[in-house]
Each structure stands twice: as C-alpha cells, then as structure tokens.
N, CA, C and O atoms as a Tripos MOL2 file, in Angstrom:
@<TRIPOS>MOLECULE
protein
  280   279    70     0     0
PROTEIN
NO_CHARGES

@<TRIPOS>ATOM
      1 N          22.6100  -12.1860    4.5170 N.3       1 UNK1
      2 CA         21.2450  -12.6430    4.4650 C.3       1 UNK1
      3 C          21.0620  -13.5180    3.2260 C.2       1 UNK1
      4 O          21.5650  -13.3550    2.1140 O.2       1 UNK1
      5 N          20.3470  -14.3510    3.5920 N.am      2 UNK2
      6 CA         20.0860  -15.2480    2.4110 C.3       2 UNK2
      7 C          18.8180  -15.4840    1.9580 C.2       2 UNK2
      8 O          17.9570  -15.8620    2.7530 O.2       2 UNK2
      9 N          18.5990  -15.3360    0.9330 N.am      3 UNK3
     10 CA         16.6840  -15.2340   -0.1120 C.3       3 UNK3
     11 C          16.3500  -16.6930   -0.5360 C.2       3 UNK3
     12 O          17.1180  -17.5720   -0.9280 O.2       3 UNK3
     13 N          15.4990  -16.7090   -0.4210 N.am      4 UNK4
     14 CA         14.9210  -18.0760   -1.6310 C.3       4 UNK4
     15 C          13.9670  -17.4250   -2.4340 C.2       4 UNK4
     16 O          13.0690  -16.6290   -2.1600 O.2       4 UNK4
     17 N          14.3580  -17.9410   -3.4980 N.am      5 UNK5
     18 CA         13.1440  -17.7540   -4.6140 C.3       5 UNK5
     19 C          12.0770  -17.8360   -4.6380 C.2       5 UNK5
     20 O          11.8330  -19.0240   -4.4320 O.2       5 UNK5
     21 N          10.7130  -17.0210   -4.8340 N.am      6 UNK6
     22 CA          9.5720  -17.1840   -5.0690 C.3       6 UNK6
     23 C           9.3000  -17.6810   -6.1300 C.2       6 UNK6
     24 O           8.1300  -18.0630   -6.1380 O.2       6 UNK6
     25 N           9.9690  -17.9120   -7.2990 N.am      7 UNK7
     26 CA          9.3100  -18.0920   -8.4320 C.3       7 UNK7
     27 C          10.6170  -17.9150   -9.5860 C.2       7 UNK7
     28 O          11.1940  -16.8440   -9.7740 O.2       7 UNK7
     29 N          11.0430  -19.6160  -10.5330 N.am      8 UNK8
     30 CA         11.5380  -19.7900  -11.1860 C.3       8 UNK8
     31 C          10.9710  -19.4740  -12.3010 C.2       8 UNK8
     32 O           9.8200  -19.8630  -12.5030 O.2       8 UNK8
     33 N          11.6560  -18.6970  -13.2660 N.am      9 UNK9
     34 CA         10.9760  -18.3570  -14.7630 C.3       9 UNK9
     35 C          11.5920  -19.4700  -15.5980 C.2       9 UNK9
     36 O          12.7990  -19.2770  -15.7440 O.2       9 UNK9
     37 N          11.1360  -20.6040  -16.2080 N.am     10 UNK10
     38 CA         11.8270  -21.6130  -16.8710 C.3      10 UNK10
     39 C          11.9630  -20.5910  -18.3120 C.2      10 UNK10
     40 O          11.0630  -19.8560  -18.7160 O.2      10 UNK10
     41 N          13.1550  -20.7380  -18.8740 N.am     11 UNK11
     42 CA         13.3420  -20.4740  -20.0340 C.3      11 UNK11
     43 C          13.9640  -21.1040  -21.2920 C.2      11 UNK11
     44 O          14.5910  -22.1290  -21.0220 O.2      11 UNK11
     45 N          13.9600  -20.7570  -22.6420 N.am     12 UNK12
     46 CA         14.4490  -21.8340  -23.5080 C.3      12 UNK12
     47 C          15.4580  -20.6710  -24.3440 C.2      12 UNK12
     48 O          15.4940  -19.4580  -24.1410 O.2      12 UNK12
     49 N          16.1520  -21.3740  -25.2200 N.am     13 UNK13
     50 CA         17.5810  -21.0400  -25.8190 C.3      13 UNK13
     51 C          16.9890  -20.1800  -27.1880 C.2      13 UNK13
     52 O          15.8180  -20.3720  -26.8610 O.2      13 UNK13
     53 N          16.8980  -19.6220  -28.0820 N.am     14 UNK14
     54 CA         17.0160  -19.4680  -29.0060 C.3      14 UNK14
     55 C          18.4380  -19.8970  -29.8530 C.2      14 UNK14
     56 O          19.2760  -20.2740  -29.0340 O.2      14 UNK14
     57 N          18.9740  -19.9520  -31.3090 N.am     15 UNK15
     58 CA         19.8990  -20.8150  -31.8950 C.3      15 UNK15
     59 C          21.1320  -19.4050  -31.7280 C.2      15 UNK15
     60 O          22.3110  -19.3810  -32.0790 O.2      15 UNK15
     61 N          20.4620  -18.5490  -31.1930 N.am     16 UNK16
     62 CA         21.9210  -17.3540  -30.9630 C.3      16 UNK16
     63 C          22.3140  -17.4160  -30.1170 C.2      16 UNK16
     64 O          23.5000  -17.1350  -29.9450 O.2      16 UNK16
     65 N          21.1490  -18.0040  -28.7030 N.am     17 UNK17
     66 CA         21.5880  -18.3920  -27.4850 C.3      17 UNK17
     67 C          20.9400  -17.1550  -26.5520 C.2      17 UNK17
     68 O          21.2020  -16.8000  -25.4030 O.2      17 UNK17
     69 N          20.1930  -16.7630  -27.3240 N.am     18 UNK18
     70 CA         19.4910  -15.7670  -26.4130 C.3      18 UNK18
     71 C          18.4520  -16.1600  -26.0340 C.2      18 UNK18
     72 O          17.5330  -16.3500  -26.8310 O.2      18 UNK18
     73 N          18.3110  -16.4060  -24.5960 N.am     19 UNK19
     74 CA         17.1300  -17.0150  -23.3060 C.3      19 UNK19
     75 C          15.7360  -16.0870  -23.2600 C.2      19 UNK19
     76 O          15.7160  -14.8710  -23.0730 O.2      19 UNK19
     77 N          14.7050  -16.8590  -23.4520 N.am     20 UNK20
     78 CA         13.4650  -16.2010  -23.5050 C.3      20 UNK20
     79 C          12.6630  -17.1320  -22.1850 C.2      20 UNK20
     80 O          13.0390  -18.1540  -21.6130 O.2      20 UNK20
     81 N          11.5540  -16.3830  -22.0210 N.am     21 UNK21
     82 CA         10.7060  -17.3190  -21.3370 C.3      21 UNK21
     83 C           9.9230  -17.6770  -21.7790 C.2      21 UNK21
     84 O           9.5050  -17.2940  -22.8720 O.2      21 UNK21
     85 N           9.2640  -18.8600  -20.8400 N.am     22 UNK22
     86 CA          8.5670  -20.4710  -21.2820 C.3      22 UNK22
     87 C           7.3820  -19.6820  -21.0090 C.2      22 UNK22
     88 O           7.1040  -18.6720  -21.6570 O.2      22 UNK22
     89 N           6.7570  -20.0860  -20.1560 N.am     23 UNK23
     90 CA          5.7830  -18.8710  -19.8750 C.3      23 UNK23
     91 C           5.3860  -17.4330  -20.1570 C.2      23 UNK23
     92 O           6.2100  -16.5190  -20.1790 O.2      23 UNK23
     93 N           4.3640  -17.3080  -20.3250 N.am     24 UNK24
     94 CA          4.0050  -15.7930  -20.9240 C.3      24 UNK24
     95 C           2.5430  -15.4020  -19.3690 C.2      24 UNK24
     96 O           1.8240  -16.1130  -18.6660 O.2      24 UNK24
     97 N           2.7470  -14.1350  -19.4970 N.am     25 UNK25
     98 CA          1.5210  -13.5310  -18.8690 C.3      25 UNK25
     99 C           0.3350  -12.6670  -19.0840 C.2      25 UNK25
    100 O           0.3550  -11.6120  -18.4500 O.2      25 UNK25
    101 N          -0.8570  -12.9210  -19.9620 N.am     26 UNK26
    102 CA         -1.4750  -12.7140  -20.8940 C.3      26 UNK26
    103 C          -2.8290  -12.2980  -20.1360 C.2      26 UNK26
    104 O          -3.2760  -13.0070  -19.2340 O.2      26 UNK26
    105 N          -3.4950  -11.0440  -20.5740 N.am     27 UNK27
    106 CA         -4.4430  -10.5290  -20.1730 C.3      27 UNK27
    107 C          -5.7700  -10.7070  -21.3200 C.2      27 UNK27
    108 O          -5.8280  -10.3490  -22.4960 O.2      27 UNK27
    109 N          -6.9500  -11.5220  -20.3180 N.am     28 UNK28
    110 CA         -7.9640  -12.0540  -21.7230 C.3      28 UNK28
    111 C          -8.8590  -11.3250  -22.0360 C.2      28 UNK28
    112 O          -9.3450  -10.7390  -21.0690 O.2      28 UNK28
    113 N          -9.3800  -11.0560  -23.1530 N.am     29 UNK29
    114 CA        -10.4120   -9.9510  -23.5210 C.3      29 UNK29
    115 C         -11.5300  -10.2100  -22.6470 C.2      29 UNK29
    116 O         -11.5490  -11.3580  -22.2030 O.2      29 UNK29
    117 N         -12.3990   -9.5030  -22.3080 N.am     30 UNK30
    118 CA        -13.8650   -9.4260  -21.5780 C.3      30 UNK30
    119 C         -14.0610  -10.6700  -21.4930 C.2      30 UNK30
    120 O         -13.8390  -11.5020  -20.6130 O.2      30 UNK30
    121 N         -14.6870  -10.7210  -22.9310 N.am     31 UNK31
    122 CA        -15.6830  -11.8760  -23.4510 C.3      31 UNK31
    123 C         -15.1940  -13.1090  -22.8870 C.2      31 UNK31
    124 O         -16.0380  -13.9780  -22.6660 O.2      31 UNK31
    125 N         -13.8160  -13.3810  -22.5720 N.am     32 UNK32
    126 CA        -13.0820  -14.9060  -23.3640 C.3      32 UNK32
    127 C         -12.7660  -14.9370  -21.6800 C.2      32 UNK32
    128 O         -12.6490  -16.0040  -21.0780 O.2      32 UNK32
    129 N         -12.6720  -13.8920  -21.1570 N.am     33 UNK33
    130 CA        -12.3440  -14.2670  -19.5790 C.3      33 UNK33
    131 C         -13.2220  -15.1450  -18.6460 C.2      33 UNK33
    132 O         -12.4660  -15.4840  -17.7360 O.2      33 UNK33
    133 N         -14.1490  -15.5450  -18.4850 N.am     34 UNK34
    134 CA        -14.5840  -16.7030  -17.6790 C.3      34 UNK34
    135 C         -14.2560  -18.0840  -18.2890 C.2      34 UNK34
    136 O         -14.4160  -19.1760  -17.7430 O.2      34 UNK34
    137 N         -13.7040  -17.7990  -19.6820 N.am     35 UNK35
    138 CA        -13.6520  -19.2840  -20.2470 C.3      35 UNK35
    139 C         -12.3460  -19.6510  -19.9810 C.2      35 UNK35
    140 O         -12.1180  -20.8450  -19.7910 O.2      35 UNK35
    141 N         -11.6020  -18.9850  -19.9400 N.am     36 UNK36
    142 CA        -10.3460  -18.8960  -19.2660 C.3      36 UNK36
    143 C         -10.0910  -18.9900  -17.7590 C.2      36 UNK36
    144 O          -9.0330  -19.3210  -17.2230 O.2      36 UNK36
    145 N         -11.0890  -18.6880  -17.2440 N.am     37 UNK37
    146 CA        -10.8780  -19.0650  -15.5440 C.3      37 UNK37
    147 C         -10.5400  -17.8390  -15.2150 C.2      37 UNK37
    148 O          -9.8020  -17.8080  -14.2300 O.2      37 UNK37
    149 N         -10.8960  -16.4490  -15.8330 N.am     38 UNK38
    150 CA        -10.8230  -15.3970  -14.7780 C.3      38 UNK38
    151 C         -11.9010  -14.7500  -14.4410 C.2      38 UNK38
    152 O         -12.7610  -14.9720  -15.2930 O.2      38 UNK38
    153 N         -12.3220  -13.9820  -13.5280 N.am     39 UNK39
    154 CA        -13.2510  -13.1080  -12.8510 C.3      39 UNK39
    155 C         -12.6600  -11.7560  -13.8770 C.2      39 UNK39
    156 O         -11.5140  -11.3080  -13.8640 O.2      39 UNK39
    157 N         -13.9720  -11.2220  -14.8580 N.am     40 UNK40
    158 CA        -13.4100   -9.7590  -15.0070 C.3      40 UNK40
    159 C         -14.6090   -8.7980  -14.6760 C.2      40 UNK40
    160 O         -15.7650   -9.0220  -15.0340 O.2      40 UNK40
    161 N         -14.1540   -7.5670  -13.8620 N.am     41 UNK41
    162 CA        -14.9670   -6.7350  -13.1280 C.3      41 UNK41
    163 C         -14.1000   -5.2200  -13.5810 C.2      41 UNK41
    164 O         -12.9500   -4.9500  -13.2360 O.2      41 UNK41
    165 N         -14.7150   -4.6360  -14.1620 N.am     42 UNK42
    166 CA        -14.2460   -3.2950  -14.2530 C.3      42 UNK42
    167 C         -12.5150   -2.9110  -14.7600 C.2      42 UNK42
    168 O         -11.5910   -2.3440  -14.1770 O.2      42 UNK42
    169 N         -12.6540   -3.5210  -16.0870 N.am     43 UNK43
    170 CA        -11.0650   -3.4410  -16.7710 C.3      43 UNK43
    171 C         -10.2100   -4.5640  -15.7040 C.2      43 UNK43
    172 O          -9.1100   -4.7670  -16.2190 O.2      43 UNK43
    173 N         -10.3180   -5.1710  -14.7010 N.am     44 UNK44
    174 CA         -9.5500   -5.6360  -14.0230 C.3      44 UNK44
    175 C          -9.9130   -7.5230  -14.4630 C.2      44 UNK44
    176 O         -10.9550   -7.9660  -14.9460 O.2      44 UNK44
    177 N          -8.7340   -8.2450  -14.1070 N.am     45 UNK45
    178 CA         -8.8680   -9.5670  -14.4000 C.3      45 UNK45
    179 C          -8.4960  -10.3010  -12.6270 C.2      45 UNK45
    180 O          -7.8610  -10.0280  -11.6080 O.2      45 UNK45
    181 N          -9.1140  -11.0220  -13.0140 N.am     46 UNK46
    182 CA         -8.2970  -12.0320  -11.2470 C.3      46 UNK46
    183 C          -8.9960  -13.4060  -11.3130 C.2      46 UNK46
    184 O         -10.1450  -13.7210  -11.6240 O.2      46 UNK46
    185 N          -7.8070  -14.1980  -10.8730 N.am     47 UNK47
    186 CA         -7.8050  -15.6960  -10.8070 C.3      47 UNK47
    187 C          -7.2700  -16.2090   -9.7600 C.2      47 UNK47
    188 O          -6.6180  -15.4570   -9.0350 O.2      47 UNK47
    189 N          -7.3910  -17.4630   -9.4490 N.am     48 UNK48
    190 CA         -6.4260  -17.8110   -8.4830 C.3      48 UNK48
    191 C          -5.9510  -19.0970   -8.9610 C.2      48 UNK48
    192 O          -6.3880  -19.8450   -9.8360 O.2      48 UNK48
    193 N          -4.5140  -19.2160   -7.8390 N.am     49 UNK49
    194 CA         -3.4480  -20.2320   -8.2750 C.3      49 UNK49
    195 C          -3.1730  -20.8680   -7.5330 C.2      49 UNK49
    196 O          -2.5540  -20.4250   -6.5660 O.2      49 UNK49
    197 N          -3.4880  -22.1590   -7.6290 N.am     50 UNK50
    198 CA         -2.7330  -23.2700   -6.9940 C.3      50 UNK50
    199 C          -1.7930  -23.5840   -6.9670 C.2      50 UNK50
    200 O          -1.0100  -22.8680   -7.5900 O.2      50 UNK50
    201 N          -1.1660  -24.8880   -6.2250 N.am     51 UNK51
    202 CA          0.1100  -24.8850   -6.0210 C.3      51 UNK51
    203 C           0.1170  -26.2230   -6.2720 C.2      51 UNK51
    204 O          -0.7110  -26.9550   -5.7290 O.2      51 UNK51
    205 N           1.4420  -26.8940   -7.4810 N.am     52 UNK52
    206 CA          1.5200  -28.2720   -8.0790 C.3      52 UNK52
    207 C           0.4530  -29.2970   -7.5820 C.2      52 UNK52
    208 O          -0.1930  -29.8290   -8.4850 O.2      52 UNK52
    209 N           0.0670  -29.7760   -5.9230 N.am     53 UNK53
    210 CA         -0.3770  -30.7460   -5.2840 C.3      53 UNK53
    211 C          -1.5860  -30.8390   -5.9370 C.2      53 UNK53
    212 O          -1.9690  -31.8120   -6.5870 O.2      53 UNK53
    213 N          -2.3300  -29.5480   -5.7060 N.am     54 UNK54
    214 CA         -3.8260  -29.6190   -6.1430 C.3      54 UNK54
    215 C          -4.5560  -29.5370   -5.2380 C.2      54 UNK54
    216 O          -5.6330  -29.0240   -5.5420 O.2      54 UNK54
    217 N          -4.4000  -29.9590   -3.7420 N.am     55 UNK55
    218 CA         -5.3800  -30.4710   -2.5780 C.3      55 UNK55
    219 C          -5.6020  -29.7070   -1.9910 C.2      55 UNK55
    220 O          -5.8430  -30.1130   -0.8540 O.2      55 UNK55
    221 N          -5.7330  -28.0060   -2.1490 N.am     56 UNK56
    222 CA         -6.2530  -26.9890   -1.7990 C.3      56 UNK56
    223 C          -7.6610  -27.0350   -1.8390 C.2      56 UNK56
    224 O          -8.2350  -27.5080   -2.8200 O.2      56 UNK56
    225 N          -8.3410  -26.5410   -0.7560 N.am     57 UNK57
    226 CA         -9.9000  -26.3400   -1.4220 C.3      57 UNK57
    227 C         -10.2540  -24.8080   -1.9460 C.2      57 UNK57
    228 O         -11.2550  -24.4790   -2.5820 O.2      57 UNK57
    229 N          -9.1260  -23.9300   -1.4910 N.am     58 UNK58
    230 CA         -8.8940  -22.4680   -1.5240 C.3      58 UNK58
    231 C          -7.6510  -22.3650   -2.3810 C.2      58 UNK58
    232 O          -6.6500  -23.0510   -2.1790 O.2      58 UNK58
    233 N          -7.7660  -21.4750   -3.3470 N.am     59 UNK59
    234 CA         -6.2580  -20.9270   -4.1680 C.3      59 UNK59
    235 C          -5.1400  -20.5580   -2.9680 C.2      59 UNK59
    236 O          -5.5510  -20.1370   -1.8870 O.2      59 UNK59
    237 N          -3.5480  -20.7580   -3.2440 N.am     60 UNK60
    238 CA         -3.0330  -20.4330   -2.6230 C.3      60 UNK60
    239 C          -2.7750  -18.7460   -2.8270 C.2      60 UNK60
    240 O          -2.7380  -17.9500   -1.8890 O.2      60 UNK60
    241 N          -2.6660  -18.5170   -3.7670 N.am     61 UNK61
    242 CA         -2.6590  -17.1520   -4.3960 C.3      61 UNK61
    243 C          -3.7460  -16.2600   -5.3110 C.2      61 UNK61
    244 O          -4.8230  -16.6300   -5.7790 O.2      61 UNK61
    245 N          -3.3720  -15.5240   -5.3610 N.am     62 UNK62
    246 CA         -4.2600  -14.9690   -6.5890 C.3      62 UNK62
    247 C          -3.4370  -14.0070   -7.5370 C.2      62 UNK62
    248 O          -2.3770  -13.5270   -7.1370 O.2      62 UNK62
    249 N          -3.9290  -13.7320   -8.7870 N.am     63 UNK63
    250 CA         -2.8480  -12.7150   -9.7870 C.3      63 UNK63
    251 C          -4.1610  -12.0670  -10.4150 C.2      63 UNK63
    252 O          -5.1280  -12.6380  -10.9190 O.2      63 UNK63
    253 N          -3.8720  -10.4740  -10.2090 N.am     64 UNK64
    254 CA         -4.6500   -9.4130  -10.5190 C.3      64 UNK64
    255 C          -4.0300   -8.7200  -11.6540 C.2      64 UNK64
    256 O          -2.9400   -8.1500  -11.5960 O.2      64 UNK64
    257 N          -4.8750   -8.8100  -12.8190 N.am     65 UNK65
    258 CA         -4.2820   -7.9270  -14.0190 C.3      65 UNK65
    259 C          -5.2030   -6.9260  -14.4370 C.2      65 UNK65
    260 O          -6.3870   -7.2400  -14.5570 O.2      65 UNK65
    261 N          -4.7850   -5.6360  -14.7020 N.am     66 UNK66
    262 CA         -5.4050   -4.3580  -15.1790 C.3      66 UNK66
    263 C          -4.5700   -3.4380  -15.3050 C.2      66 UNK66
    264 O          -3.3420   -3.3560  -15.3090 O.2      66 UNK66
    265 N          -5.7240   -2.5120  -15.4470 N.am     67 UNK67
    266 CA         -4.6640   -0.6580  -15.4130 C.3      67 UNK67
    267 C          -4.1280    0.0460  -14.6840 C.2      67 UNK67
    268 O          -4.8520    0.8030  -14.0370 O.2      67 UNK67
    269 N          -3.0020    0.0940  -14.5200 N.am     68 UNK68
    270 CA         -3.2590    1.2370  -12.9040 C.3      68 UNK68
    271 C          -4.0610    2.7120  -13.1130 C.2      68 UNK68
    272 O          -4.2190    3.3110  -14.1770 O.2      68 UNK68
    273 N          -4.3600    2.9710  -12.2300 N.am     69 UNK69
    274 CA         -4.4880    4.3850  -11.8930 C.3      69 UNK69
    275 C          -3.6080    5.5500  -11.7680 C.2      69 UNK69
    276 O          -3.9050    6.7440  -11.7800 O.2      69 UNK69
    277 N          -2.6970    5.0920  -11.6720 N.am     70 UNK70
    278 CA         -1.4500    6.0530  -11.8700 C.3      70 UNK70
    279 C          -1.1890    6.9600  -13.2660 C.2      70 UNK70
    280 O          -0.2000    7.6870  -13.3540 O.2      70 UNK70
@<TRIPOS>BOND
     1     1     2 1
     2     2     3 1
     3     3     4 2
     4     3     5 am
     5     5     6 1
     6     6     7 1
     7     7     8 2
     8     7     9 am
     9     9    10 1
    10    10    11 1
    11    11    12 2
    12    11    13 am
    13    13    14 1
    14    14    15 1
    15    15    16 2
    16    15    17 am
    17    17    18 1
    18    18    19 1
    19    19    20 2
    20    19    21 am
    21    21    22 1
    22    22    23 1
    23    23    24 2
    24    23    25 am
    25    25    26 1
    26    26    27 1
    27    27    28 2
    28    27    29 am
    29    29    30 1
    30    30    31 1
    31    31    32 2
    32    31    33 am
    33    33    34 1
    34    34    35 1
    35    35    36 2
    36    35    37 am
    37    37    38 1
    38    38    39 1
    39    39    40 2
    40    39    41 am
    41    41    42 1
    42    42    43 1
    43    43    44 2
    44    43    45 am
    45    45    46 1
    46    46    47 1
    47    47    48 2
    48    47    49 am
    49    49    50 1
    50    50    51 1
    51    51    52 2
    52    51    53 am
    53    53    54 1
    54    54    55 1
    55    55    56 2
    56    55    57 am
    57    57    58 1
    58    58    59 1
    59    59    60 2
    60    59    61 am
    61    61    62 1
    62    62    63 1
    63    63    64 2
    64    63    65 am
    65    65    66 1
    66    66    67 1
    67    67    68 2
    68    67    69 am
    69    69    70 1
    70    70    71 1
    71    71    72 2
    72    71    73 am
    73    73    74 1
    74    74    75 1
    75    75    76 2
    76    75    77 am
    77    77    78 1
    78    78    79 1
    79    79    80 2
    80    79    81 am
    81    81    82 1
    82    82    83 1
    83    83    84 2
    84    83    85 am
    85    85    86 1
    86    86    87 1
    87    87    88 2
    88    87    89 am
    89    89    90 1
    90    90    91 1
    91    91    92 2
    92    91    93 am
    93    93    94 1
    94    94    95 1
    95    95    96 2
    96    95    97 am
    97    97    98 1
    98    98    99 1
    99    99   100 2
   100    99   101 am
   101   101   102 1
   102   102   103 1
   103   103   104 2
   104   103   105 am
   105   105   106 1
   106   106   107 1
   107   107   108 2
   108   107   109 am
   109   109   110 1
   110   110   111 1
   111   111   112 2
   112   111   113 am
   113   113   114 1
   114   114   115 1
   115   115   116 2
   116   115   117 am
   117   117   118 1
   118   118   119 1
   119   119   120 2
   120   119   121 am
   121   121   122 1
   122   122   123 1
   123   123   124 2
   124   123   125 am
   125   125   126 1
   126   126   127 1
   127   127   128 2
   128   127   129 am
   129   129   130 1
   130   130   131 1
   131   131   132 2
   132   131   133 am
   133   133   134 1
   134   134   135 1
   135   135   136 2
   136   135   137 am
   137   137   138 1
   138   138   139 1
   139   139   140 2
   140   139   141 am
   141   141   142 1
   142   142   143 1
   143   143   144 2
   144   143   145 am
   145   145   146 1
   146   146   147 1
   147   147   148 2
   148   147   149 am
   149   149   150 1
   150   150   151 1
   151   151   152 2
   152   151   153 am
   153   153   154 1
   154   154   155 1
   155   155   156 2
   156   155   157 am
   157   157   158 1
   158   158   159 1
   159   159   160 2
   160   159   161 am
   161   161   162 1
   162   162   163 1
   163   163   164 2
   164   163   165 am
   165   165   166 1
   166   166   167 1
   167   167   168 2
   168   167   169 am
   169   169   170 1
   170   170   171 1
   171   171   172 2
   172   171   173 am
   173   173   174 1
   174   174   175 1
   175   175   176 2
   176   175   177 am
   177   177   178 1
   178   178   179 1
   179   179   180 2
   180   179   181 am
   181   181   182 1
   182   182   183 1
   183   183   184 2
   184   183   185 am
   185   185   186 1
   186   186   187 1
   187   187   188 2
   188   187   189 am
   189   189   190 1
   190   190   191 1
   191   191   192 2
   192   191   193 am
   193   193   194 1
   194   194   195 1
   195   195   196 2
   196   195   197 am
   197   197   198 1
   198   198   199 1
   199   199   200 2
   200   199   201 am
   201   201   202 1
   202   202   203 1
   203   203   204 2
   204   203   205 am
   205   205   206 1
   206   206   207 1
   207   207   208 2
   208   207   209 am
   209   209   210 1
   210   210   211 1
   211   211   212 2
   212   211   213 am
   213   213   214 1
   214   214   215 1
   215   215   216 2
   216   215   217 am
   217   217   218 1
   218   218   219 1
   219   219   220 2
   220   219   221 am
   221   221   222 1
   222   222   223 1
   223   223   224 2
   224   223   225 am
   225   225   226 1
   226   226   227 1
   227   227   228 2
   228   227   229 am
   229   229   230 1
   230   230   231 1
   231   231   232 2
   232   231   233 am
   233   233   234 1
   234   234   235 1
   235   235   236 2
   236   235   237 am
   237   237   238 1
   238   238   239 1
   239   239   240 2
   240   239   241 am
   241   241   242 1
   242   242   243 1
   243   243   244 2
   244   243   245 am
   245   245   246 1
   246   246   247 1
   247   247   248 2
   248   247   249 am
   249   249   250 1
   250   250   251 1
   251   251   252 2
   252   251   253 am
   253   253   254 1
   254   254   255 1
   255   255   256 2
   256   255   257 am
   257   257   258 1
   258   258   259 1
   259   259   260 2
   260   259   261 am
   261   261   262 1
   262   262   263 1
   263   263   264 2
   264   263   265 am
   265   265   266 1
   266   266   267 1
   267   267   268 2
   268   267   269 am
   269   269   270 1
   270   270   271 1
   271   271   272 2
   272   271   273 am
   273   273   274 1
   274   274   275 1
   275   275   276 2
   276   275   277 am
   277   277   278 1
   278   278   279 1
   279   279   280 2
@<TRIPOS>SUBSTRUCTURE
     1 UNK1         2 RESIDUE 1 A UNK
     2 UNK2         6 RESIDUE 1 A UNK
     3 UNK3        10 RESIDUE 1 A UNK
     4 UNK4        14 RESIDUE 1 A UNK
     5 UNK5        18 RESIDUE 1 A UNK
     6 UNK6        22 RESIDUE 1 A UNK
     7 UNK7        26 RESIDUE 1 A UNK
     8 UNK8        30 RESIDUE 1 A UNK
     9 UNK9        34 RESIDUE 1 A UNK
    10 UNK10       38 RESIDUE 1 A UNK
    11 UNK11       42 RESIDUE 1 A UNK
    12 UNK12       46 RESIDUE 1 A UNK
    13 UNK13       50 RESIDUE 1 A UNK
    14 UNK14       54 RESIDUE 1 A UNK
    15 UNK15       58 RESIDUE 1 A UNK
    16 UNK16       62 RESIDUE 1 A UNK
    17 UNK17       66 RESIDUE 1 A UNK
    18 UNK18       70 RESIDUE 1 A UNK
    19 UNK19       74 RESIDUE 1 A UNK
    20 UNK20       78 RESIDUE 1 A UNK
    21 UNK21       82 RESIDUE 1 A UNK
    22 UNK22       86 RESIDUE 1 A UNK
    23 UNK23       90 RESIDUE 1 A UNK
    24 UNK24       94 RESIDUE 1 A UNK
    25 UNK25       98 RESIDUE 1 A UNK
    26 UNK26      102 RESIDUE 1 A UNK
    27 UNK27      106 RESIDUE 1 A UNK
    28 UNK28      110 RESIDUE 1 A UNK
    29 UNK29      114 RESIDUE 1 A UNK
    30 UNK30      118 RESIDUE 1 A UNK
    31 UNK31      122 RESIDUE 1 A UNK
    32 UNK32      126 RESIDUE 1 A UNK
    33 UNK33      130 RESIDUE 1 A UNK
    34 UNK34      134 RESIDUE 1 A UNK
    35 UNK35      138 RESIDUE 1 A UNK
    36 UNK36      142 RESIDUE 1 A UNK
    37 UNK37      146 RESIDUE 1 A UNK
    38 UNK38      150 RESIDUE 1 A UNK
    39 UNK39      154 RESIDUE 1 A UNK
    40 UNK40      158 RESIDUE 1 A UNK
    41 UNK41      162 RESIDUE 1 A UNK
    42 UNK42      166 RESIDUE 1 A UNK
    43 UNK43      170 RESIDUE 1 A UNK
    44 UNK44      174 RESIDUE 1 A UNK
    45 UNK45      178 RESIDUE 1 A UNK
    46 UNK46      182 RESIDUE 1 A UNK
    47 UNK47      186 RESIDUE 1 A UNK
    48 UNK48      190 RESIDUE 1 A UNK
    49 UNK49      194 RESIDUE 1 A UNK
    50 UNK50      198 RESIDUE 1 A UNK
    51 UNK51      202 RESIDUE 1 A UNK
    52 UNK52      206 RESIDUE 1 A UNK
    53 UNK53      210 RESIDUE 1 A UNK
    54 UNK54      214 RESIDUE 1 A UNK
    55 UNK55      218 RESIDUE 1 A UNK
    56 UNK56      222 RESIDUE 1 A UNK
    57 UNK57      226 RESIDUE 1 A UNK
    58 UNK58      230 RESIDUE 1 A UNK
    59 UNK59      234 RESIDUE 1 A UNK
    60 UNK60      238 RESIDUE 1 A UNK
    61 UNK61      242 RESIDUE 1 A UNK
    62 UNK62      246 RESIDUE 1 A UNK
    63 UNK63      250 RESIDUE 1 A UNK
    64 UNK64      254 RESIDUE 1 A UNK
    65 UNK65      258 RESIDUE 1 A UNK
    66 UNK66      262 RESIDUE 1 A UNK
    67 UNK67      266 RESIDUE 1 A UNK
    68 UNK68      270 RESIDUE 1 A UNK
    69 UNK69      274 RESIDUE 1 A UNK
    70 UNK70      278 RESIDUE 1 A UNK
C-alpha cells in the first residue's frame, strides 16, 4: 500500500545539524484570539485553513486547540 502525505513539516538545520521545525503551533491567550483569527469559546480555540490558491469561499479545514477532557 502506498500513502501520500498530508502535510510536510518544512524544517531548518541547526550548526550541529540537528533539524527543527519551521513552523510552530501556538495557542493564543483569550484576549489576543480574534486578533489572531481565532474563534475562542470555552478554553477551546478554532480557525480555519485555507489552501495556497485562496479561492475558497469556505475554509478547507479547520484546527481546534484546547484541553482535553481526558
């Protein structure tokens, strides 16, 4: 069986050669979250994501950040 990737993590070198990522995934305080482009409702964050083109009128996705319940 063969997979394709959902999702490349670009990463960069450090001078030891140890690979970090380019991207980070960062959860915004209350306050700072609509200025940031998220919806926050009850400890929980959510946004949605487009995809490079832009010509969505609807997010293709969305990414939900909070606590679990667990």
């Amino acid at each position: 069986m063969t997979t394709t990737d959902l999702y490349e993590i670009a990463t960069s070198g450090d001078d030891d050669g140890t690979l970090h990522p380019i991207a980070q995934i960062w959860t915004p305080c209350a306050d700072d979250a609509p200025d940031s482009g998220f919806i926050a409702h009850r400890g929980f964050h959510v946004t949605g994501i487009d995809n490079p083109t832009g010509d969505h009128l609807y997010p293709v996705a969305f990414l939900f950040l909070g606590k679990s319940a667990c």
